[in-house]
N, C-alpha and C positions, 0 to 999 in steps of 0.2 A: 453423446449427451452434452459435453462442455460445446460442441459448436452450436448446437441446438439453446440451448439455453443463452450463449452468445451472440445470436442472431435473434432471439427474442428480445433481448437488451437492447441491442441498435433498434430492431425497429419501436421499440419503446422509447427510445430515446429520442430517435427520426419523429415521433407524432408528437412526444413536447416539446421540442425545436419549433415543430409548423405551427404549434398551438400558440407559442409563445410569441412566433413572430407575427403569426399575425393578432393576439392580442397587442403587439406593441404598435402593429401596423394602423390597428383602430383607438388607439391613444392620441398616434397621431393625427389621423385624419379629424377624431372630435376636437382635438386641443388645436388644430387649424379652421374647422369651423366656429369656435367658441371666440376666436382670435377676429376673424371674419367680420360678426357681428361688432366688436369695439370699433375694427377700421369701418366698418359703414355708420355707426354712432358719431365717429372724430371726423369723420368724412376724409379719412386718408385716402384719398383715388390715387397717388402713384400706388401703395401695397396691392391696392382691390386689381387693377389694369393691368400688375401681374401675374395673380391670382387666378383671375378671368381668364379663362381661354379665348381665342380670338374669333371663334364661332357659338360660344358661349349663350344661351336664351335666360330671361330672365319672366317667371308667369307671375303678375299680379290679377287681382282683382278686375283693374280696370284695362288689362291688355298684357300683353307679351311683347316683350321686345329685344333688342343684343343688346354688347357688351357695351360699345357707345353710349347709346339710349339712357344706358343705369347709371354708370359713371358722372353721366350730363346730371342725371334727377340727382343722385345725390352730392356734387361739386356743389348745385347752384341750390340747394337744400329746397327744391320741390316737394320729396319726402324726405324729411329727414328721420332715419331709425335711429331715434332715440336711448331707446333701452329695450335690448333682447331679454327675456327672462327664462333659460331653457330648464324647462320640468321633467325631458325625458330625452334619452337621444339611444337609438340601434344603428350599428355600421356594419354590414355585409360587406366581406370581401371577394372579387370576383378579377385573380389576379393582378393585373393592374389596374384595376378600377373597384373603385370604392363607391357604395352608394350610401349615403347616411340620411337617416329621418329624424329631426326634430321635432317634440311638440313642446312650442313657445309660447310666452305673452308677449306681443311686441306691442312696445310706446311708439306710437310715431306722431311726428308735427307736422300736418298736413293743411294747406290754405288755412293758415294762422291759428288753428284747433291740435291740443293732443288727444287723440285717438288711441284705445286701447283692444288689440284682437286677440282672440285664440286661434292658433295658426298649428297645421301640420307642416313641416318646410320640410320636401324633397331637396336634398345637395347630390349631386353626384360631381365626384373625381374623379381625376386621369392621372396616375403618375408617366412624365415622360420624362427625358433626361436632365432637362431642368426647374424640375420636382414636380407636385402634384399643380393639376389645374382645375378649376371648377367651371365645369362644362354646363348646368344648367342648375336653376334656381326655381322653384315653385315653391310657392304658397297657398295653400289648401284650408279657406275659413270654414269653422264650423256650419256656417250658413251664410251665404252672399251671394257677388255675381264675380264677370269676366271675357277677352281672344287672341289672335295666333299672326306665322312669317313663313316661303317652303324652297328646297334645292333639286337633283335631279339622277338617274342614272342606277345605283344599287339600292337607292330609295324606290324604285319600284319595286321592287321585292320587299322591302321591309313595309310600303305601303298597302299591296296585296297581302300579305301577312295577319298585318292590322287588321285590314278587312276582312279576312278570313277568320279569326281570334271574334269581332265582335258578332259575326254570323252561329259560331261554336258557342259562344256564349249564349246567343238566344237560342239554341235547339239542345243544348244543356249537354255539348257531346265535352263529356268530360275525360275523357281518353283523347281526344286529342287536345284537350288543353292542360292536362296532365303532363303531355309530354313538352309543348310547346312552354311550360312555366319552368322556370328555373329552382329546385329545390329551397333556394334560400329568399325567393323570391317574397316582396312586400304589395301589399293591398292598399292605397288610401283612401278611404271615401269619407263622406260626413260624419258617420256616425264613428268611425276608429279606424285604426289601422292594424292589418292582423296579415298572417303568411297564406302559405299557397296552401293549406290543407285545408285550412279555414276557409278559405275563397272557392275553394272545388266543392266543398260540403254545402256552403249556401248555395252555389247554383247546382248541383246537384236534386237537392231538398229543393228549390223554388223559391227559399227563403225570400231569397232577392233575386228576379226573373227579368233576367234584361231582355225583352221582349224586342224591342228596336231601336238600332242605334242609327241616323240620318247622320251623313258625316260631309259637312259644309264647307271645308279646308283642312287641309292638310300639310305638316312640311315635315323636312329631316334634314336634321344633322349626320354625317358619318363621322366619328374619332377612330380612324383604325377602325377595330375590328368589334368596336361600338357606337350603335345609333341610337338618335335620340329620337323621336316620335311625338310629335304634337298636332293633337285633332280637334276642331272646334264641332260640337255633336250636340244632336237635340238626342235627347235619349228617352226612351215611353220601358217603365220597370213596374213589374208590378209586385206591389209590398203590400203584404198584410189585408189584402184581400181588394188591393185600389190598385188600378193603372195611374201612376205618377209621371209628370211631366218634366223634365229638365235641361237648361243649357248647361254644358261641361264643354273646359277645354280638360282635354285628357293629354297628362305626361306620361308614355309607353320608352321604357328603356331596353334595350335588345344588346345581346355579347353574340356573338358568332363563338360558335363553339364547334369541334370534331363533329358532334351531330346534328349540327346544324345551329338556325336562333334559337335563342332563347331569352323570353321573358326573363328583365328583372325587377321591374317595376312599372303599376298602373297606379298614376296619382291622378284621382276626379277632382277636380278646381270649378267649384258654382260660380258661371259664371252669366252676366245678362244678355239679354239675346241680340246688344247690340254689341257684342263683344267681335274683335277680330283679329287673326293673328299677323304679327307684321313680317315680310315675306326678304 
């Protein structure tokens, strides 16, 4: 009885341990993206260039581009991010990697105008031995435009995949995209951001019927034994009794796991149909 009750104590103590570490785990990762935002405001590019992974994407509005690119726009203050205002933030931990969702006000000063949006911002992180890195950046407006960059090799399986995810989507086979979504997996679209039960149950229901996805470009990242996934897609859904037309670049993040990929994040980014991803 005393070993028994003994062994329920460890493992009681074993699950507030992991509870605890990785609560501390998402302390950090928020209080590094909170930090993030100040260095792009003061336009500190040495912290941001370490920060940044060196295969790193960043999805705006008007394009996607790397680590260069961003560094460049914000040194010579092309856009300058002003002032982040964060109202909401969730971090998922998946190992060593972190995916966290902001939804922000962001000031920006853009061709001599401040501008004010409502943004959903995808961050994903990588801890590797010389700390975490931020592997990609999107921005998801509540209503706007947007395109994409692509690499070679296990990205065909992760590309094939994609395309088999947006095919399961429009036949509403949700057993297999039950299995292919990751439990703690994130949804972002226009109208909110919500998990995989939530996301099965609307395409289940028809709520939202992604009927066809045309996918115009394509590229991947590999980090180890996560990719990142970026598609520039006309998409025809049909809502509330209307087939609806739209250009999306979509951020699809993937872990390789014992049973294979799995889904950890689908971020839709409206973007306009002269958008394109840079390769």
């Amino acid at each position: 009885m005393k070993k028994l009750l003994f062994g329920l104590f460890l493992i009681a103590l074993s699950v507030q341990c992991s509870f605890a570490q990785n609560l501390t785990i998402e302390q950090e990762v928020t209080q590094l993206s909170k930090e993030k935002w100040q260095w792009m405001a003061d336009k500190n590019v040495d912290k941001l260039a370490t920060l940044f992974h060196d295969k790193s994407k960043f999805v705006h509005m008007s394009g996607t581009w790397n680590k260069d690119r961003e560094l460049e726009i914000i040194e010579s203050g092309s856009i300058w991010y002003k002032q982040a205002d964060v109202h909401d933030v969730v971090v998922e931990i998946f190992d060593n990697t972190a995916v966290l969702w902001n939804r922000i006000t962001l000031v920006a000063h853009v061709r001599g105008n401040d501008v004010s949006n409502e943004f959903t911002v995808t961050e994903i992180y990588k801890k590797g031995a010389d700390g975490w890195k931020l592997l990609d950046l999107t921005f998801s407006k509540v209503r706007d435009t947007h395109k994409i960059a692509p690499n070679v090799n296990l990205e065909k399986e992760i590309i094939q995949l994609s395309k088999d995810k947006w095919q399961w989507m429009a036949d509403k086979k949700v057993d297999k995209l039950a299995t292919l979504f990751h439990d703690k997996a994130k949804f972002v679209h226009m109208s909110g951001t919500w998990n995989k039960d939530r996301e099965l149950e609307i395409i289940e229901t028809g709520s939202i019927w992604y009927k066809q996805a045309d996918v115009h470009d394509v590229t991947v990242e590999l980090f180890d034994d996560t990719a990142v996934l970026w598609n520039r897609i006309t998409l025809v859904a049909h809502v509330r009794g209307n087939d609806v037309s739209n250009e999306f670049t979509v951020t699809e993040i993937y872990k390789k796991e014992a049973t294979g990929w799995k889904l950890l994040d689908l971020t839709f980014s409206k973007v306009r149909d002269t958008h394109s991803i840079k390769h």
